[in-house]
C-alpha positions, 0 to 999 in steps of 0.5 A: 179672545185676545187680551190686552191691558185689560181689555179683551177682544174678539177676533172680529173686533180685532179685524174693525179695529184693524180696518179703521187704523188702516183707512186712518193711517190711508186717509194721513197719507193722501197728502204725501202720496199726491206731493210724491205724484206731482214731484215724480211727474214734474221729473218726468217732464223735466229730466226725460232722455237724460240719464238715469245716474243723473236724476237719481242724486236730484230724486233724493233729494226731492224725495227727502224734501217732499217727504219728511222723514221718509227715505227710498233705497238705492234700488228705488230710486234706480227704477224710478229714474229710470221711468222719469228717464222714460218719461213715464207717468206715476200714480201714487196710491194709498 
């Protein structure tokens, strides 16, 4: 049995508390995940053909305005662009 702050738990418990914070932090990032999905889409739409160094400073940017906060690495925003360049569609999961 772990112990923490005077609490003791066992190892199953550990494992429920585990899978409830998972589903919790999965259930507050539904949110995020279908404004991502709708902002990768609509670029998809809009900037397909074009090239990738060209919609990678529009990705960013959109990026870090649907998602507070958030960031993406160059590498990222590289292979999204190019799917968006591709016209490729994007499902988010949570």
């Amino acid at each position: 049995m772990a112990k923490s702050g005077g609490f003791k738990f066992s190892a199953s418990d550990q494992r429920k508390l585990e899978r409830a914070v998972k589903k919790e932090a999965s259930k507050a990032l539904r949110p995020v995940a279908r404004d991502l999905e709708k902002m990768l889409n609509g670029m998809s739409s809009e900037f397909e053909g074009r090239p990738v160094e060209e919609i990678k400073p529009v990705l960013a940017q959109r990026w870090a305005k649907t998602t507070p906060g958030g960031s993406i690495t160059d590498p990222e925003l590289t292979q999204y662009a190019e799917r968006i360049a591709a016209g490729g569609s994007f499902t988010m999961q949570t």
